[in-house]
N, C-alpha and C positions, 0 to 999 in steps of 0.2 A: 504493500500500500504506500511506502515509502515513496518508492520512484514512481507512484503514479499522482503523487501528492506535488514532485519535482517537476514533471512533468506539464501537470496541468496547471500551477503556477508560473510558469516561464511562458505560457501560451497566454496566461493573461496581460502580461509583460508586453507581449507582443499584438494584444486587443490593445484599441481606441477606444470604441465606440461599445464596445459589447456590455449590456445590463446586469449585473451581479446576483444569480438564482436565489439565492439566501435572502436578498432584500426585498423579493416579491412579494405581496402578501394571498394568500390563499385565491380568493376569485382571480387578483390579477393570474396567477398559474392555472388557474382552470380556465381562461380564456385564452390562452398560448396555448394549453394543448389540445383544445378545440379547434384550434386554427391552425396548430400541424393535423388534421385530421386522424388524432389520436381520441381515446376513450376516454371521457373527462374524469373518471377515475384515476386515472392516474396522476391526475394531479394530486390528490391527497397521499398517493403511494410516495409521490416525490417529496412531497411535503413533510410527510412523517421521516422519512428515512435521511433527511435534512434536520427537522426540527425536535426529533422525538429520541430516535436512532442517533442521531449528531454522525450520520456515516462524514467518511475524510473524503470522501470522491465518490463518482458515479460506481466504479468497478463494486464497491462495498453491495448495492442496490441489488440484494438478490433478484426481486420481482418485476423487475423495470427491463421493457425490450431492447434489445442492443441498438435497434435501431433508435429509439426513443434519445438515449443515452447517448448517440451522435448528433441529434440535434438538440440538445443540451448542451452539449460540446461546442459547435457551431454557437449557437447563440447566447449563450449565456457563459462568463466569470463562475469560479465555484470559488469561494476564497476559504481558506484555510490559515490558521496562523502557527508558528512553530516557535516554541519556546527558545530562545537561546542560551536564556539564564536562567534558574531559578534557585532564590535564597530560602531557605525556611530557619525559621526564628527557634534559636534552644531553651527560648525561656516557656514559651506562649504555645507554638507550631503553625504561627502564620507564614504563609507564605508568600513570597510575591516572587512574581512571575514575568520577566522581559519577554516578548513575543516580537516575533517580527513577520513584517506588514509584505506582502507581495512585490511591492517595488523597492524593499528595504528598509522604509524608514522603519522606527521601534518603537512598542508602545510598553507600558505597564496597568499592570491588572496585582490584586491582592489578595488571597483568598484568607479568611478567616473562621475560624471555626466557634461558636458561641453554644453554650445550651440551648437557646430558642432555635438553633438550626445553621446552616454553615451561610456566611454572607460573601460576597465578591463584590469587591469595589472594581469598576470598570476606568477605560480613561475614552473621553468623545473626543479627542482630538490628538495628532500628532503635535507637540507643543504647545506653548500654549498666549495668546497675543497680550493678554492683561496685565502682565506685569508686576503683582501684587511683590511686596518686596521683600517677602517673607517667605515665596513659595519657587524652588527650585524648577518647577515646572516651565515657567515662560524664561528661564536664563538661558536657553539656546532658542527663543524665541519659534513663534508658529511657523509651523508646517502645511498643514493641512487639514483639512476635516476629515472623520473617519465615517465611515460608509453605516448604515445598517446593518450589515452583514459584519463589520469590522468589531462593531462594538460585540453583534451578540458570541461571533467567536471567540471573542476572552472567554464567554460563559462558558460558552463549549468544549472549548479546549482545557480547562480547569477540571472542569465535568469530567471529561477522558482522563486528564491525569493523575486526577487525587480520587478516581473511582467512587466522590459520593455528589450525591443533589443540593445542589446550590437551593435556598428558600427565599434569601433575600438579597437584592442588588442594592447596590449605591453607586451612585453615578457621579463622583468626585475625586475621579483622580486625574490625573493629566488633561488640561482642557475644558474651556468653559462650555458647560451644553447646553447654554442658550443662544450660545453663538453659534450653535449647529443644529440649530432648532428644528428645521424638515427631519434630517435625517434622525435628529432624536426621537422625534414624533414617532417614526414610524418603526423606531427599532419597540417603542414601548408598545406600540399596537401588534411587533412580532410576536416581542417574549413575556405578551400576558395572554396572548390567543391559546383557546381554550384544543385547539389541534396542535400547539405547541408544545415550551416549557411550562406556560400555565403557572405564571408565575405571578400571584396577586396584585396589582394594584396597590395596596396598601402594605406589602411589602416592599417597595420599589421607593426609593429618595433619590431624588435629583439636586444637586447644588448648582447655586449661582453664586455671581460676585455681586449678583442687581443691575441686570440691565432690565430697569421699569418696564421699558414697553412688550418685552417678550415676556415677561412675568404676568403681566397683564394679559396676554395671548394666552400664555399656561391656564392662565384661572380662568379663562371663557373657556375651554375646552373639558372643565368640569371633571377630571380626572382624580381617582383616588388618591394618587401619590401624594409622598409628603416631597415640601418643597423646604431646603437648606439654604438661610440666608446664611451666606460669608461677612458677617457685619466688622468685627473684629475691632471696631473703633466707635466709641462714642458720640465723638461730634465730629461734624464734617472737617475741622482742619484737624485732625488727627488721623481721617480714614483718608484722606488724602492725599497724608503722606505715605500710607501704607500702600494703599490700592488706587488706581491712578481713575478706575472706573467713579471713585467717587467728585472726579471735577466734571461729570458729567450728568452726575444723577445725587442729588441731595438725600438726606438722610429724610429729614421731612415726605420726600418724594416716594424714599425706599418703605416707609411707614405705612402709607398709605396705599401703595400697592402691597403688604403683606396684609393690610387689612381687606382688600378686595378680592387676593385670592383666597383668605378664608370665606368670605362673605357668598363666591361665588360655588367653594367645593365642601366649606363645612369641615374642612382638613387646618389644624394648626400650622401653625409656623416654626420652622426650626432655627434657631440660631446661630451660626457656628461663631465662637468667642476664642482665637487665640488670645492664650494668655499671654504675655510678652514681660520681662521683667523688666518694670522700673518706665515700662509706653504705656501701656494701658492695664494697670493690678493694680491704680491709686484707688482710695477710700474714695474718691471725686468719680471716677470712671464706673465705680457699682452704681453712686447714687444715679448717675447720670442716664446706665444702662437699666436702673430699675424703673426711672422716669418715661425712658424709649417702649420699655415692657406691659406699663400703663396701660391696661385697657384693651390689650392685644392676646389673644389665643395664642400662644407658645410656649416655646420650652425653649433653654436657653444652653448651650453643649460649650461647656468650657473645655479646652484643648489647651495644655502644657504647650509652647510653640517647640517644633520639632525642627532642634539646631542645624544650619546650613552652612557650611564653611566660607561659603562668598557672603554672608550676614553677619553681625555681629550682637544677635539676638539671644539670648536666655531666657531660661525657662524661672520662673518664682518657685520658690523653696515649696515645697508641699502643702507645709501650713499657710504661706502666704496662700494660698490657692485655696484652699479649705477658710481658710478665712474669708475670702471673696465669695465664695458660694455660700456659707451661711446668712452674709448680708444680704443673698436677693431671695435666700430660702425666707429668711424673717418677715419677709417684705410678700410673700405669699408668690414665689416666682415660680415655675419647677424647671430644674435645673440639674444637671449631673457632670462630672468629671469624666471626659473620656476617658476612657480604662485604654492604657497605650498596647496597642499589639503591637509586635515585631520590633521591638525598640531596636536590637543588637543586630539588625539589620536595617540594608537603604528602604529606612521606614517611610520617609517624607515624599510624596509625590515628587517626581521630576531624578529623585537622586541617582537611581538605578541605572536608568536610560544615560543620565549625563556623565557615569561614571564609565559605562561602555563604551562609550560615544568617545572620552578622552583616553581610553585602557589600560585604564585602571583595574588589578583583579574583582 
């Protein structure tokens, strides 16, 4: 299956124009193989042995006719991704996972294993454009967008390697996915389809950094998912100098579009709160965030910031950090402490990739 995985990626290499089968969604494949004057059943064979099966290639497809299987060939990309690296953590057994992309580039993916079920943090993008200055991901800056098929193959490919069911995704590693917002769409319309992975809705969190007007798209579309604000800063000239998205879109602004997509799906708001020592762990920065919290359906996810050697960021002592979450706990906030997985590994989005990338072991 090896060299027929080599194979059919070097031909993608060598498509332009040709559609990626994995990104289809179900009727659109039952209209293709109606229009090969094929049995539209077999669309669901293809489907399954794609989305259920996770076969690596056509050849896996027991029940699919050979000929079928050359005009899939013909027409369609199959993409597959192939691990090049993978760490796993001696403390925890997280793992994460460098994968690489058809044309080369590298992504990372994370798999973690929890007692509610094992989760996988994905990345939507080959770099990442935002620039937050905290986060090792946009330091060899963007790439490209990742496909539908790109994103669900982390799943997949984790699936086949660590041999158990992925329950929950998280859509926050490498790259903002509202700035790939189609192809996000439609990976989340793949891998919650009920002839798919069937993978809940409300298990499913998507982060942003807050680009209002896509956020505002998310929550018309009335979707279970939870949505992950990247706030990290109390007032806008402090998120400013962190995250550059904040000279574009005000906190006032980012406020009020967290209040509309609860308003529109009924789903709280998630927080994400690096904690930074000595930028934002002041007694001023809780009051500030307890005031932001005011009135709002959330949960607030305090994050240790995970050191980066091109930053000169630290993390607050423990107790400083349990000290800040009792001030918003008093204040009636709910709130928790990331429980850090894979520390003794390139834990932090972007570091993995950036470390291959320079070769470094």
């Amino acid at each position: 299956m090896e060299s027929e995985t080599k194979t059919e990626n070097k031909s993608k290499r060598e498509k332009e124009n040709n559609t990626d089968i994995k990104s289809l969604t179900l009727p659109e494949l039952q209209e293709w193989v109606v229009s090969e004057d094929e049995k539209p059943y077999r669309a669901k064979q293809l489907y399954d042995w794609m989305h259920v099966k996770l076969a690596r290639g056509y050849d896996e497809m027991g029940n699919i006719p050979k000929i079928l299987k050359e005009k899939c060939r013909k027409n369609f990309d199959y993409i597959t991704l192939n691990a090049v690296k993978v760490q796993e953590s001696q403390i925890d057994g997280t793992k994460k996972f460098l994968f690489e992309l058809p044309d080369g580039n590298l992504v990372e993916s994370v798999w973690m294993s929890y007692k509610h079920g094992n989760s996988v943090c994905i990345s939507s993008q080959v770099g990442c454009r935002m620039g937050c200055s905290f986060c090792a991901s946009a330091l060899n800056g963007w790439e490209r967008n990742l496909s539908p098929s790109e994103m669900l193959e982390q799943i997949y490919a984790i699936t086949l390697l660590t041999g158990e069911r992925v329950s929950n995704i998280v859509v926050m590693g490498t790259g903002e996915p509202l700035d790939n917002y189609d192809n996000l769409r439609r990976f989340l319309e793949l891998v919650t389809n009920e002839n798919g992975l069937h993978i809940s809705q409300r298990n499913i969190t998507v982060s942003t950094c807050g680009i209002v007007p896509v956020m505002r798209r998310l929550a018309e579309e009335k979707l279970q998912i939870t949505l992950a604000l990247s706030l990290h800063a109390t007032t806008d000239e402090k998120r400013r100098k962190l995250m550059p998205i904040a000279r574009k879109y005000s906190l006032d602004e980012l406020m009020e579009a967290c209040a509309y997509y609860f308003e529109q799906t009924g789903r709280r708001i998630t927080f994400e709160y690096s904690l930074i020592k000595g930028v934002n762990d002041t007694d001023e920065d809780a009051r500030e965030l307890i005031s932001l919290a005011d009135g709002l359906n959330c949960h607030i996810n305090l994050i240790p910031v995970n050191p980066i050697k091109e930053r000169d960021f630290k993390q607050p002592e423990r107790v400083a950090a349990e000290s800040f979450k009792n001030k918003l706990e008093k204040n009636g906030i709910n709130v928790t402490i990331r429980r850090e997985m894979g520390r003794d590994i390139d834990g932090a989005c972007g570091q993995l990739r950036r470390s291959h990338i320079a070769g470094q072991p």
